[in-house]
N, C-alpha and C positions, 0 to 999 in steps of 0.2 A: 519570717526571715530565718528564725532559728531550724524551722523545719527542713526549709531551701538547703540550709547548708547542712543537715543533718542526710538529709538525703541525698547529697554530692556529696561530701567524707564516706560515705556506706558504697558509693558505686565501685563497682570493678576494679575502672581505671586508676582511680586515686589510691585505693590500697596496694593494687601493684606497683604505680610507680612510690610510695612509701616504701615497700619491700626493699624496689631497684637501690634505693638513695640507700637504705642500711645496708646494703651490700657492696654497691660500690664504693664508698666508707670503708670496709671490712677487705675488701680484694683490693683496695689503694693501697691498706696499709701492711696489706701478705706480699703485694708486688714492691713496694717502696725498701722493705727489710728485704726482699729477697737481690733490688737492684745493690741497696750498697753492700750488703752481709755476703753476697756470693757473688754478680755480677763486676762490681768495680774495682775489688780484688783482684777477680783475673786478667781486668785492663790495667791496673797498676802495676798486677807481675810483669805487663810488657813495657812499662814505661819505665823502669830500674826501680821496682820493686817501690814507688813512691803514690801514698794514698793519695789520687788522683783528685778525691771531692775537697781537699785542701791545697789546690794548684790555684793561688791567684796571680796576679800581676799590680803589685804596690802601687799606686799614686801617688800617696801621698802617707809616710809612715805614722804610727801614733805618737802623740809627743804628753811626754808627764806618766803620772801613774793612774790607773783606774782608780775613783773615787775621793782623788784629790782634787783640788782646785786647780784651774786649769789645763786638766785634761784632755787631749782631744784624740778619739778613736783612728786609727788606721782609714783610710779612703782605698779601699783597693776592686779591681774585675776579679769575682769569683768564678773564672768562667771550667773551674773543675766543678763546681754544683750544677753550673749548666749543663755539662754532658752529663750529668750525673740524672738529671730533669729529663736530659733527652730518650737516655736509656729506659727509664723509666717510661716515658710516654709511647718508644717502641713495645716496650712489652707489654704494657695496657691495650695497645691497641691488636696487637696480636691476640691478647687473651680474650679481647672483645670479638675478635677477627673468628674464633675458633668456639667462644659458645653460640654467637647470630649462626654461624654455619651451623653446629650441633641442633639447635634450633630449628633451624629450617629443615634440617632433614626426616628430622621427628614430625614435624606440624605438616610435609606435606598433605597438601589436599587430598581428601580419599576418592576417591574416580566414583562417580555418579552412576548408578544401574542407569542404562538408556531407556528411555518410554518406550515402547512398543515393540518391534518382533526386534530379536537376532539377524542377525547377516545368515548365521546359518539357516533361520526359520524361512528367510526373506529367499535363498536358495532354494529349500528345498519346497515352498509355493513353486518360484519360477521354474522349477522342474516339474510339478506335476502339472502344472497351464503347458507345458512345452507338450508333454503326453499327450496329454489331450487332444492336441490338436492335429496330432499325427498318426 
């Protein structure tokens, strides 16, 4: 059993998709500081200048003080972290949008030599059978 799985952890597939996970890991968290660090700034410069990923809508406010007895936290829709998720997820998928293309462009299939004659070769047969016969 131990061999079974020593010989599946060794194949191909599984080290690159280990690779994939430590990267997307790594490009979640380049993309995540680039949504709020430069992205959400420029949506909050249109919304009067107010940082947008701390826009909720109170339900129900906190009452007491943190850490004392009786305390109870805020109830509120954070639905600025939402957009903040969503941009996020735009740009992930763009980023992903643009390496699978990069990708593909590189990994095209290389065109196969044809078995047997050329078009040309296969022409210039049918041209000398054509002599021949005339």
């Amino acid at each position: 059993m131990l061999k079974e799985f020593r010989d599946f952890i060794l194949t191909g597939n599984v080290i690159d998709l280990s690779v994939a996970v430590i990267l997307a890991g790594a490009v979640g968290m380049v993309v995540n500081g680039f949504t709020e660090d430069i992205m959400m700034p420029i949506v909050g410069q249109f919304s009067d200048e107010i940082d947008f990923s701390d826009k909720k809508i109170i339900l129900s406010p906190a009452v007491g003080v943190k850490g004392e007895e009786g305390f109870k936290p805020e109830n509120a829709i954070r639905y600025g972290a939402w957009v903040n998720a969503l941009v996020n997820l735009v740009i992930v998928g763009f980023i992903l949008f643009v390496i699978v293309k990069a990708y593909g462009t590189v990994r095209k299939p290389k065109e196969k030599k044809a078995s047997g004659p050329t078009q040309e070769e296969l022409l210039a047969e049918i041209r000398d059978i054509l002599q021949k016969k005339a």
